[in-house]
Backbone as a ProteinNet text record, in pm:
[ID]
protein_1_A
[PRIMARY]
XXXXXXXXXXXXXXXXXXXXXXXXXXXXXXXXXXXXXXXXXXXXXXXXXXXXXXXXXXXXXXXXXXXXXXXXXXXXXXXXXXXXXXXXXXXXXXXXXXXXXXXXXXXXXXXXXXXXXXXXXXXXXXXXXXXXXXXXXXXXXXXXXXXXXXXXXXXXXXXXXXXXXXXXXXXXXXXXXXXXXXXXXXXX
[TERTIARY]
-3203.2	-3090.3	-3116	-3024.1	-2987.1	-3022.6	-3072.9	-3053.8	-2903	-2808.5	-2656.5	-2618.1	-2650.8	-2628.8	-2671.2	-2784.9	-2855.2	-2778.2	-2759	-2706.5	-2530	-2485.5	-2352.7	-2315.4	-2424.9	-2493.1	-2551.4	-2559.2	-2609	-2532.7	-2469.1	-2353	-2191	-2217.9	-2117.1	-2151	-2325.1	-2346.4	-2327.6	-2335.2	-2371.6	-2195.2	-2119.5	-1947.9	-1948.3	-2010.6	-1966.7	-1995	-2138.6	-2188.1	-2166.2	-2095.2	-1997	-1879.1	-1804.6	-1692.5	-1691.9	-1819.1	-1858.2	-1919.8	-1935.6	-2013.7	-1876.9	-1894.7	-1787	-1776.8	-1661.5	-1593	-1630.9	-1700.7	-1730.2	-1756.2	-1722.4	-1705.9	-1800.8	-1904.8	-2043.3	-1939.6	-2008.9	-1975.2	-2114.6	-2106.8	-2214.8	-2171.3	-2153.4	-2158.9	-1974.9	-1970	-1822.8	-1804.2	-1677.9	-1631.7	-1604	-1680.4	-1660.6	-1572.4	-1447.9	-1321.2	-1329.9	-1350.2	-1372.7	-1219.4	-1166.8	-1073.6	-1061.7	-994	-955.8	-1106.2	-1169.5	-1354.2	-1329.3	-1321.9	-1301.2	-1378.8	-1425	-1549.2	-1543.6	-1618.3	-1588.7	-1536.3	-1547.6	-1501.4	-1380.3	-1321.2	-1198.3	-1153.6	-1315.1	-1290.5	-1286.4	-1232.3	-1235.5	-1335.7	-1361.8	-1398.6	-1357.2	-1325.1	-1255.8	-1381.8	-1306.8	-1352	-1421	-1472.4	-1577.4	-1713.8	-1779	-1893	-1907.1	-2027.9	-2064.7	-2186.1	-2131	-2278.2	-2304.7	-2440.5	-2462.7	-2573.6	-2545.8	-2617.6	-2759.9	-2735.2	-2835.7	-2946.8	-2923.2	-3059	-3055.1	-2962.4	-3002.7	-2942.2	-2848.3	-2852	-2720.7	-2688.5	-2542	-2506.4	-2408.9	-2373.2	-2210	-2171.7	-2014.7	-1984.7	-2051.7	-2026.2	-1950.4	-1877.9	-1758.7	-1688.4	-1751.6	-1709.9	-1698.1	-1547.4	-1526.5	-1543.5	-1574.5	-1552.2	-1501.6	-1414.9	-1265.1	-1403.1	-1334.3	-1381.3	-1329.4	-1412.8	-1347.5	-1452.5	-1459.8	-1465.9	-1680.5	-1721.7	-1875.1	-1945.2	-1851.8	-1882.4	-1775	-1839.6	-1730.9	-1678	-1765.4	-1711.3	-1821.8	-1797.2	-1862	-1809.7	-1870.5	-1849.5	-2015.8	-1995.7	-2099.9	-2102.6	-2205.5	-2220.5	-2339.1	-2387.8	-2512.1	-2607.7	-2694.4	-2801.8	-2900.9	-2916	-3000.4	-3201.9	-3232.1	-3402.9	-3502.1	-3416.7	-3532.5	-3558.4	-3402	-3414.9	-3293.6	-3364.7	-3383	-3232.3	-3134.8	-3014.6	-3034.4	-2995	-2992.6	-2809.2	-2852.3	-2695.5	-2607.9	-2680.7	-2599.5	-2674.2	-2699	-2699.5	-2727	-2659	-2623.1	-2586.2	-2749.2	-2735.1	-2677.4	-2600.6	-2531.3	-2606.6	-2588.3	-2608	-2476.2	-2515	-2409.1	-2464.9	-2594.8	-2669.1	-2805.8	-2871.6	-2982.5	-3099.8	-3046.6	-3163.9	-3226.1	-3162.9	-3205.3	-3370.8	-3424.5	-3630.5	-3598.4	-3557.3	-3588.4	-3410.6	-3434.7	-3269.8	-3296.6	-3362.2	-3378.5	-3193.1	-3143.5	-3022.9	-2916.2	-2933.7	-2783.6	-2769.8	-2679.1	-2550.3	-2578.9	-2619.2	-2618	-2524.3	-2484.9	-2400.8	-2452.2	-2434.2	-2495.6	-2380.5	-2375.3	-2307.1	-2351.3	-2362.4	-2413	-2268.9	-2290.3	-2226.9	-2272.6	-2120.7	-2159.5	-2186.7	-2174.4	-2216.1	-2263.1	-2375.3	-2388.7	-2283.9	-2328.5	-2228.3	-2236.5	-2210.6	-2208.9	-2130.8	-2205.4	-2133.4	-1968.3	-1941.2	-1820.6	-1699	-1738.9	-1646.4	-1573.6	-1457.6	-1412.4	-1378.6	-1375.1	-1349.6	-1493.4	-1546.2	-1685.2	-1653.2	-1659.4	-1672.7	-1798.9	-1752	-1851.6	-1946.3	-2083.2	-2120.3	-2123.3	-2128.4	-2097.5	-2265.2	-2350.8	-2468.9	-2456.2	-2343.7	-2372.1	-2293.5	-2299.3	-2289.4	-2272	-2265.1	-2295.2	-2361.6	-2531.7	-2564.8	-2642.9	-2788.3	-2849.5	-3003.4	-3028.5	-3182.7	-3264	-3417	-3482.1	-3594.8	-3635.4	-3714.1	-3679.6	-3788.9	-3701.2	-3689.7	-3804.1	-3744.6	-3631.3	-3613.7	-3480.6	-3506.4	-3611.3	-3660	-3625.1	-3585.5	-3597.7	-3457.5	-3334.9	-3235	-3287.7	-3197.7	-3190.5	-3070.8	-3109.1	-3010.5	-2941.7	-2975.2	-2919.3	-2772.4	-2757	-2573.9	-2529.8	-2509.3	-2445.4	-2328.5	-2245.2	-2141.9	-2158.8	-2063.8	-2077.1	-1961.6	-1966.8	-1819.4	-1811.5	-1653.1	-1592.1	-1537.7	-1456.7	-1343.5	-1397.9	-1364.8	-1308.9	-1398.9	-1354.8	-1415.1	-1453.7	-1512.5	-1514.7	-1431	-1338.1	-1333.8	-1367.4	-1400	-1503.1	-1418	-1430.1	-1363.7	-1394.3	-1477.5	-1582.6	-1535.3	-1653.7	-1622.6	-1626.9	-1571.6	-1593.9	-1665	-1737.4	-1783.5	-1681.7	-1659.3	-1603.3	-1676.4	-1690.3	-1747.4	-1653.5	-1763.5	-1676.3	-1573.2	-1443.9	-1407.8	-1417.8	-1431.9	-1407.4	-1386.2	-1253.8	-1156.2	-1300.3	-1279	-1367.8	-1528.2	-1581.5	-1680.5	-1699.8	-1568.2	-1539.4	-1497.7	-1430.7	-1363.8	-1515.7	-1646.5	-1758.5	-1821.5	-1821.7	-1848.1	-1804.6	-1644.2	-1608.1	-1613.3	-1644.3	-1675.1	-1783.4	-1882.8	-2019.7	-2015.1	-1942.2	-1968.5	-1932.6	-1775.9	-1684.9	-1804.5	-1854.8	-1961	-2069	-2081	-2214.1	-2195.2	-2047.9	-1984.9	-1944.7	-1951.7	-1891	-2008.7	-2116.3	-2258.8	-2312.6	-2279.1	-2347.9	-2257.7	-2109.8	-2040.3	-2080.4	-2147.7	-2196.4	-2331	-2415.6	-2517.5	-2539.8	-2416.4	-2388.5	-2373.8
15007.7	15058.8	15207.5	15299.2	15440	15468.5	15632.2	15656.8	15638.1	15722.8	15677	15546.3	15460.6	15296.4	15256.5	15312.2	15223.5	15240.3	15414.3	15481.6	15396.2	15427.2	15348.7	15231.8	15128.3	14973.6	15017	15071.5	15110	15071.1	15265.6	15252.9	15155.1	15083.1	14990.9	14840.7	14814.2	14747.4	14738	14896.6	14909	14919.6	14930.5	14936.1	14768.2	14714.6	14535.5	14515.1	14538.2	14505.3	14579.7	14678.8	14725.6	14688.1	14588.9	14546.4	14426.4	14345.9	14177.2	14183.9	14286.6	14274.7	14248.7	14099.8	14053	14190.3	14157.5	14265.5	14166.6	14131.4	14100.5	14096.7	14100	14185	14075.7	14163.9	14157.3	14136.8	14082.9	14026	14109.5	14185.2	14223.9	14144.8	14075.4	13986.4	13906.3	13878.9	13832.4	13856.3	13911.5	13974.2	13865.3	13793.5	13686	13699.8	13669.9	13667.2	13541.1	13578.7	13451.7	13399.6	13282.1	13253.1	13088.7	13175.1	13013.7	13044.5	13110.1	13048.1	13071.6	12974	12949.6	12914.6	12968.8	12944.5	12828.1	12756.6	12639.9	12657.8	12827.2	12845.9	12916.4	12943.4	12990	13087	13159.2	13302	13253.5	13412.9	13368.8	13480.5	13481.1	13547.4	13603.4	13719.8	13763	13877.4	13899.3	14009.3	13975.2	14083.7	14007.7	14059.9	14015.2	14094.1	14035	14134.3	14050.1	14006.2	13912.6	13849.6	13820.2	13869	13834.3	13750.6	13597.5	13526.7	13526	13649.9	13617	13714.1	13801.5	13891.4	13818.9	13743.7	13712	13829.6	13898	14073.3	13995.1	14099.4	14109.3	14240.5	14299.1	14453.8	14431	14532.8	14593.1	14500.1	14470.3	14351.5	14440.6	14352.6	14406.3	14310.9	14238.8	14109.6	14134.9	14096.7	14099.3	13953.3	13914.4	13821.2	13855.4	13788.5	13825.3	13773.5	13788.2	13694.3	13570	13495	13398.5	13363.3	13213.7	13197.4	13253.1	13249.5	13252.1	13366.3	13407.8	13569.3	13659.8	13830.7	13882.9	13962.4	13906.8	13977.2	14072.2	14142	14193.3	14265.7	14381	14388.2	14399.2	14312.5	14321.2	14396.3	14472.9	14600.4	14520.8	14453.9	14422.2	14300.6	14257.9	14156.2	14180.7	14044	14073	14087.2	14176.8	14196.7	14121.1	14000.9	13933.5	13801.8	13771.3	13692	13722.1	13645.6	13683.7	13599	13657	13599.6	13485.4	13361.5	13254.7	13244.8	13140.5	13097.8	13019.6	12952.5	12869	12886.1	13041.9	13098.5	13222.6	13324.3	13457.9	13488.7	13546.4	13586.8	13757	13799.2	13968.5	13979.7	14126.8	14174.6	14305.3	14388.3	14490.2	14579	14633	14740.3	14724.1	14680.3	14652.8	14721.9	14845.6	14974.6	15000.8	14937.2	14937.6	14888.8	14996.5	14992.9	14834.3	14820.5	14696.6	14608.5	14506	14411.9	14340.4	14350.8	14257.6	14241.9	14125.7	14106.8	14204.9	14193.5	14247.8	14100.3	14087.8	13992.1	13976.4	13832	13842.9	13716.3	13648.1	13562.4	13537.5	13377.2	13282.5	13242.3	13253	13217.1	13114.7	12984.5	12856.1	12800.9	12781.9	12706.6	12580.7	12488	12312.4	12297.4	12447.4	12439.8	12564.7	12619.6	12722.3	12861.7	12961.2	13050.5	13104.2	13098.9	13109.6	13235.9	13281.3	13424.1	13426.1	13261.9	13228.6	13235	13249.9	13275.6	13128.5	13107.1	12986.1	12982.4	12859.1	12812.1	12758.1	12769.1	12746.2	12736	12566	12559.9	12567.4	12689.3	12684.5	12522.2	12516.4	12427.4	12434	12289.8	12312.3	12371.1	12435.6	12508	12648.6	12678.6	12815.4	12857.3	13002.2	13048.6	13151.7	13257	13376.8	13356.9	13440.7	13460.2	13570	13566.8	13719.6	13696.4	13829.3	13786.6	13778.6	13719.5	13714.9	13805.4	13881.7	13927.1	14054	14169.8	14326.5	14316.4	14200.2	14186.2	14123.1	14018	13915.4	13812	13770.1	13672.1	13558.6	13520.2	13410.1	13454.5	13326	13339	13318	13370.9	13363.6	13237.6	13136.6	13009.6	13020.4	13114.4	13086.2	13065.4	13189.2	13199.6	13207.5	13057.4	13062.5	12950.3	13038.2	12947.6	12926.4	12752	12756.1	12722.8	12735.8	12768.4	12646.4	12630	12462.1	12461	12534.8	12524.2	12679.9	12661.1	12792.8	12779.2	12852.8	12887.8	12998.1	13054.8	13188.3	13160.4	13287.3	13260.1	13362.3	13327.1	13415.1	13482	13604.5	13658.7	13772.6	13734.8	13839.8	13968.9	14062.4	14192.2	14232.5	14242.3	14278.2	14403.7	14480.1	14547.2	14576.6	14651.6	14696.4	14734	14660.2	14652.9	14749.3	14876.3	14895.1	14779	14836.7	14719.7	14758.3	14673.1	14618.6	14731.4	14786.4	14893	15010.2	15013.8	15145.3	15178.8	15047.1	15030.6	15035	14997.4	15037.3	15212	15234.6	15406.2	15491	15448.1	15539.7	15504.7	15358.1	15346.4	15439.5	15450.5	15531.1	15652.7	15713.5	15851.5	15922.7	15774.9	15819.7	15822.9	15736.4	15759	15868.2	15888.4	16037.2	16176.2	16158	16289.7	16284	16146.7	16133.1	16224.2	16150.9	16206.7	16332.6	16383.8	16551.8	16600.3	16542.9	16645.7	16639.2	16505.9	16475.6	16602.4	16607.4	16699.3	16866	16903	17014.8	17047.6	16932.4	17001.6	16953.1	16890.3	16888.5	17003.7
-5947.7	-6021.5	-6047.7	-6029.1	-6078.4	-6190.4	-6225.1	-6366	-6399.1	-6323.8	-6335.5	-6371	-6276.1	-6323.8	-6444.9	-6449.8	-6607.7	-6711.6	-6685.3	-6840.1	-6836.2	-6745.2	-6729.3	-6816	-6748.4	-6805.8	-6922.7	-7030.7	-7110.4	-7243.8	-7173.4	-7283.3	-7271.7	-7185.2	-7177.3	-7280.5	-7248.2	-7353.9	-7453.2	-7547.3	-7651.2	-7704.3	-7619	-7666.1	-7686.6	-7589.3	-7618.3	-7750.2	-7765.8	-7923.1	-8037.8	-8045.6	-8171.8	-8155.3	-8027.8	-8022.5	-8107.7	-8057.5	-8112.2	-8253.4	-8274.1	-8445.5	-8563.6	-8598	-8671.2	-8830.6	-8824.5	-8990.9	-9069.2	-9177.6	-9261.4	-9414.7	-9492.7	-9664.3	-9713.9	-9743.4	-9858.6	-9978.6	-10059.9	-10150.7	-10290	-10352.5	-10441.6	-10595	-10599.1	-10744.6	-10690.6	-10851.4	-10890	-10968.8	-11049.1	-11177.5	-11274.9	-11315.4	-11448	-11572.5	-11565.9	-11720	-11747.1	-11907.8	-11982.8	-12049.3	-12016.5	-12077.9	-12150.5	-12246	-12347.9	-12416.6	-12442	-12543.8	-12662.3	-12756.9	-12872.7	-12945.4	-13103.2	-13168.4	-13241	-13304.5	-13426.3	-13515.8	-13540.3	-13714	-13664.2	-13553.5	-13530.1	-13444.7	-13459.4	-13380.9	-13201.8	-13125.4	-12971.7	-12962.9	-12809.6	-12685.2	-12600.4	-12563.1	-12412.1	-12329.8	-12216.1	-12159.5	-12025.9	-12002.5	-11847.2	-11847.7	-11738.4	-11677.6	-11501.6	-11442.3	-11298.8	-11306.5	-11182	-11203.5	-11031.5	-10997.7	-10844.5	-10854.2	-10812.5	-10739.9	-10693.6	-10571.7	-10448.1	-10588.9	-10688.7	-10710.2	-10870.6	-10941.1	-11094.3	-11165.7	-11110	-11192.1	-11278.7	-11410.5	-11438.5	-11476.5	-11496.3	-11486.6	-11579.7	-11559.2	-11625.1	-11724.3	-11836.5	-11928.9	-12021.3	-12066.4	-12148.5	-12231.9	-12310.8	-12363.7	-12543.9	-12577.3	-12736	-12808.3	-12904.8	-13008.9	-13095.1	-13185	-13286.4	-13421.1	-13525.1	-13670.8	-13647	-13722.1	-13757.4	-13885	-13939.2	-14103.4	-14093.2	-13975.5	-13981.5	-13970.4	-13852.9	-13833.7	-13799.5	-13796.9	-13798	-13662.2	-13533.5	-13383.7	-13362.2	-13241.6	-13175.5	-13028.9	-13033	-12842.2	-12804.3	-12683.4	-12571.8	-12483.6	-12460.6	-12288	-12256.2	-12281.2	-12167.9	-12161.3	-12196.2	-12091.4	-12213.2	-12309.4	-12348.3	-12300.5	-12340.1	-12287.5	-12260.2	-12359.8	-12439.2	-12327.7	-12258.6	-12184.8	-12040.4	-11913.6	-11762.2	-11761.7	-11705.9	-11667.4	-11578.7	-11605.2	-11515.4	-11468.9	-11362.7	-11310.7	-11390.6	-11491.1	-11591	-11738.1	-11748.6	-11869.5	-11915.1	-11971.7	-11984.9	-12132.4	-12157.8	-12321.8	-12308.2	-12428.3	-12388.3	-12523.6	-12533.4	-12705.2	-12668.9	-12782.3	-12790.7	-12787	-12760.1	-12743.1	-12664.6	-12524.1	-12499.8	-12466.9	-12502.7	-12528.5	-12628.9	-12748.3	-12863.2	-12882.7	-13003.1	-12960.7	-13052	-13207.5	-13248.7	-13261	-13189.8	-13199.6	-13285.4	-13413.9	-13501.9	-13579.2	-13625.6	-13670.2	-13590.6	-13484.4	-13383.5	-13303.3	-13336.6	-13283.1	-13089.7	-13072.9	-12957.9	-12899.5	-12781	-12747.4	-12622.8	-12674.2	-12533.4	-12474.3	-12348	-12261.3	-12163.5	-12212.6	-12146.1	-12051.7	-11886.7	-11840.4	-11784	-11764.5	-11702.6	-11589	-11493.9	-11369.1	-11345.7	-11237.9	-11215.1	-11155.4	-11185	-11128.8	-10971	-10887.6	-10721.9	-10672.7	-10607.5	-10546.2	-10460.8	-10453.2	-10411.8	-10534.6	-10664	-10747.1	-10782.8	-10831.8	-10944.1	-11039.1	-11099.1	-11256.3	-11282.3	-11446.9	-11434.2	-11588.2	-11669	-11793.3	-11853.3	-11957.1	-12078.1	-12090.2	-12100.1	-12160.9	-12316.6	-12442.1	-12546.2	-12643.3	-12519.3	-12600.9	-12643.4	-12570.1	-12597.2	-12727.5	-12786.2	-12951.3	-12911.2	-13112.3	-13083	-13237.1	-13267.8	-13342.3	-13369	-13403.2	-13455.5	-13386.8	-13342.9	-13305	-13425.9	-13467.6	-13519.2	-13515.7	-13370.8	-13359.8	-13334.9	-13323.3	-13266.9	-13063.8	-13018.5	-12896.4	-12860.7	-12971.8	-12960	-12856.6	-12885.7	-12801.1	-12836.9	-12977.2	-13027	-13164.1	-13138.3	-13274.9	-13376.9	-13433.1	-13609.4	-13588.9	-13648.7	-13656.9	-13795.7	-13915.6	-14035.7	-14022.9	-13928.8	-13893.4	-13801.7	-13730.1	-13555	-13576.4	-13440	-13461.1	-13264	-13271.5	-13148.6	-13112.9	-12937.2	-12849.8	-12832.5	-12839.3	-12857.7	-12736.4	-12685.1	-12534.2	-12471.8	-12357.1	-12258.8	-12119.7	-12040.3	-11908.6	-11884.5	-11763.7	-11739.2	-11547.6	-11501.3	-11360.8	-11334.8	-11191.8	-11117.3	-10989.1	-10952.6	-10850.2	-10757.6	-10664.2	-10593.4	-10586.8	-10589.8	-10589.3	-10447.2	-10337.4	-10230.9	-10184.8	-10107	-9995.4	-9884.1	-9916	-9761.1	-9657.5	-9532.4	-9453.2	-9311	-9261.3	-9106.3	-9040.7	-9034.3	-8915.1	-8776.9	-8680.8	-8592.2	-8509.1	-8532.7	-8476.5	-8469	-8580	-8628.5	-8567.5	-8558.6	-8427.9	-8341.8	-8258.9	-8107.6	-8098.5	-8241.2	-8183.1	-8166.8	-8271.9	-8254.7	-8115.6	-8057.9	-7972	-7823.3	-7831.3	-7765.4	-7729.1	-7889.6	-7894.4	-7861.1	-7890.9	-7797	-7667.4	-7565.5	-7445.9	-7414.7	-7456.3	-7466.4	-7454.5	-7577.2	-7577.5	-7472.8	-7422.6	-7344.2	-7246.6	-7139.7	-7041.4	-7025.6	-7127.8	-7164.5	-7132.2	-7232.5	-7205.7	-7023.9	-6992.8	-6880.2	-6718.5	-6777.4	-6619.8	-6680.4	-6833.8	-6825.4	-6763.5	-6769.2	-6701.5	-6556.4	-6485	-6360.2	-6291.6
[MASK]
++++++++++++++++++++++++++++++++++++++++++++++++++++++++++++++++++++++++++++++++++++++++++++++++++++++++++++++++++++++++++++++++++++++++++++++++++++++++++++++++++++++++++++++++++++++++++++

């Protein structure tokens, strides 16, 4: 075979396999909205956060609690320190930079099934609350004053990746041979 032939056979390959490389959308978490979570003593829950699967992470938390007769609400931004996000359980606080979380308000978010990077409906289990840490790591509640979640769900709705398409693989593909062929009749 030719240097001509090879390179030919080459870059003809390499157009097949940016033709055949499926479009695909990564999925980096799912955007979790909590709806219907209702406290014992009256108060609710709203808001969201993400949560990805494949690494245990959660991010963009943004979750309110109203008053009701036990306590008096809260907003959540983040993950508490004290403990490692599982798939079917997600403690927040409202500040997790904070040096001591002693008595800051934190909220368990216990579900009846795990959370899956495929997204869903996913009921609250009836463990989870919102109460106070005990410690300045917040490793451990303060039970004097917890109230716990009676109803609600959270649904889940992937955050997509946009992935190159298809099209767009074949046009670089093209453009490479394009330039190949250009460079190749100049130094002919």
């Amino acid at each position: 075979m030719s240097k001509g032939t090879f390179r030919v056979a080459t870059r003809v390959l390499i157009v097949l396999v940016l033709f055949c490389v499926p479009s695909i959308a990564l999925a980096d978490g799912v955007s979790w909205s909590l709806s219907g979570v209702t406290f014992d003593d009256g108060g609710t829950a709203s808001g969201s956060f993400v949560y990805d699967a494949s690494t245990s992470t959660v991010s963009s938390v943004n979750v309110v609690t109203t008053s009701g007769t036990t306590f008096v609400g809260a907003t959540y931004t983040g993950v508490n320190p004290g403990f490692t996000p599982l798939s079917f359980d997600i403690v927040l606080v409202p500040n997790p930079s904070l040096a001591d979380l002693t008595g800051t308000f934190v909220l368990d978010l216990s579900f009846a099934d795990s959370l899956t990077n495929a997204g869903g409906t996913v009921s609250l289990a009836g463990l989870g609350g919102e109460y106070t840490c005990a410690d300045s790591g917040c490793t451990s509640p303060n039970l004097d004053v917890y109230r716990l979640m009676t109803t609600g769900s959270v649904v889940g709705t992937p955050v997509a990746t946009p992935e190159p398409s298809v099209l767009l693989l074949l046009g670089v593909g093209l453009a490479v041979l394009v330039g190949a062929s250009k460079r190749r009749l100049l130094q002919v």
